[in-house]
C-alpha positions, 0 to 999 in steps of 0.5 A: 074287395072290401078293405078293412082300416083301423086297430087291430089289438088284443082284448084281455077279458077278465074272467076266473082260472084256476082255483077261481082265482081272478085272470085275464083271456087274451084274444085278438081283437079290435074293431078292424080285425073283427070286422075284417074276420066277420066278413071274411069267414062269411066268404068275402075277399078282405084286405086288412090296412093296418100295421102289426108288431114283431112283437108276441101279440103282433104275431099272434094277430098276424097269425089269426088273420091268416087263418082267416083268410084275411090279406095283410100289406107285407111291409106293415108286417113285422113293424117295431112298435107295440101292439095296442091293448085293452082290458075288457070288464064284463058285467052280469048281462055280458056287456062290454067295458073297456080300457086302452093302452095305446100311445105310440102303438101300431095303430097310433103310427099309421101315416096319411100316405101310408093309407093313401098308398095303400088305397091308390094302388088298389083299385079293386077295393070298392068297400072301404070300413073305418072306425071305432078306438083308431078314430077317437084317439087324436092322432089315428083319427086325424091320419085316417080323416087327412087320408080320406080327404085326400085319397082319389076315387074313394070308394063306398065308405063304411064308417062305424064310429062306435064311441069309446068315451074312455079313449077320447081325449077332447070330446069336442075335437073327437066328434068334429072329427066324426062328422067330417068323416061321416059326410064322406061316407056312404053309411053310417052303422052306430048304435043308440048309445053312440048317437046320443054320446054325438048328439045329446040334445036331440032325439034319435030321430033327429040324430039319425036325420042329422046324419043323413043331412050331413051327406051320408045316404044310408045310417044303420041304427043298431038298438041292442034287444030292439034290433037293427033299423035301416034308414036313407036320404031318400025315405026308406026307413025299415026295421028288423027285431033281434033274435032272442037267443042266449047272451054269453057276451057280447064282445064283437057283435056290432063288428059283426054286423058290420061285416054281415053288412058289408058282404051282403053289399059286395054280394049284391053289388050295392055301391058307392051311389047306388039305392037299396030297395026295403026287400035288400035292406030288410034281408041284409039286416036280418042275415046281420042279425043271425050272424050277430047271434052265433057270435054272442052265444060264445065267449069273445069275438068269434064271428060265425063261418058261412055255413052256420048262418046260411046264404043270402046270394 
């Protein structure tokens, strides 16, 4: 099972109504639904960690991870607190700027044993996918860091820290926080932005061997245009072009790698631990790239089903 831990909100996309008059589209968003939703349309089993609201949002949310076939933890179903929410800004070329409201929200309120609850008694999770807003806020991140530290037999960690500067109070106490969660993961997916965001004085070269120094074994590098590049501890250093398609926007596309990646793990049993051969890494980033593709050919986060990118069992 993969177990997807982080915020699940609602994105506000600006864009035109009627008339041409400026309005705002809302979709169910955020890095774990959207990771979570991506794996499990691609026929992954998935289990979301994470509470949602009683209020409309947090039904909404509700909702759309079960038409997606994604498990929920009943008692953080229905909770009192706020849904989080962010405002997304699409400039000419479809990239993504955002703003958030989250203090005292859902994803602000999920304790240290709320997680290691959720982890020690679930036994068949063998991914474990952490990341993005949840991570840099002070107090989501602190939780989820105390919960990983503390939790027994961690299983493969996939961590995705996707730097939002508009949310990190302190950046010195954020990237603290991010390189004590990358020595215990076992991979790293960042893009070239977030790289440079955590290591500003070094290239990328020495930011992705910094990473795995630290004790991650795998660092995915997402580079946009460029393409996906796989890199281990142990030298394999390999590389995949984008496909050239359409860009309507690019809300949900690194989510979507991430959860292409992580079914391509859990299909071929690539554990905590366990090599990755250049063919395994190559294909799986190939199949991540296709998936990326069909979710940035249609507006919002709207990950492919398996039947639009193929198999790769």
């Amino acid at each position: 099972m993969i177990a997807i831990l982080g915020e699940a909100l609602i994105d506000l996309i600006g864009g035109e109504g009627k008339d041409d008059q400026p309005c705002f589209y809302h979709y169910a968003g955020g890095c774990a639904l959207n990771a979570a939703t991506a794996a499990a349309r691609l026929e992954s089993d998935v289990l979301y960690i994470g509470r949602l609201s009683a209020d409309m949002f947090g039904k909404q949310m509700q909702s759309y991870f079960r038409a997606n076939n994604v498990k929920l933890i009943d008692e953080f179903c229905d909770v009192t607190e706020n849904s989080m929410i962010g405002f997304a800004k699409l400039d000419e070329h479809g990239a993504a700027s955002y703003v958030f409201y989250s203090e005292g929200t859902t994803v602000t309120k999920l304790g240290v044993q709320d997680i290691t609850r959720v982890l020690n008694s679930h036994p068949e999770i063998a991914y474990l996918h952490v990341g993005s807003v949840s991570i840099a806020l002070e107090d989501s991140g602190n939780k989820i860091l105390d919960a990983l530290r503390t939790t027994k037999n961690l299983p493969f960690v996939f961590f995705d820290p996707n730097v939002r500067p508009t949310v990190i109070q302190d950046f010195d106490s954020y990237r603290k926080r991010v390189l004590e969660i990358v020595k215990l993961s076992s991979l790293v997916k960042l893009s070239h932005e977030d790289l440079a965001l955590i290591y500003p004085d070094r290239s990328i070269e020495e930011g992705v061997q910094a990473i795995l120094d630290l004790g991650a074994s795998q660092v995915i590098l997402t580079k946009g245009k460029d393409g996906l590049q796989w890199c281990t501890n142990n030298g394999l250093d390999v590389s995949v072009p984008a496909i050239d398609n359409p860009i309507v926007d690019t809300v949900g596309a690194g989510d979507t790698v991430s959860g292409a990646i992580l079914t391509y793990l859990e299909e071929h049993s690539i554990g905590r631990g366990d090599s990755i051969t250049e063919a395994q890494a190559k294909e799986a980033m190939e199949f991540a790239a296709l998936a990326a593709a069909v979710t940035t050919s249609r507006k919002g986060a709207n990950p492919p089903k398996r039947s639009e990118v193929g198999s790769v069992r």
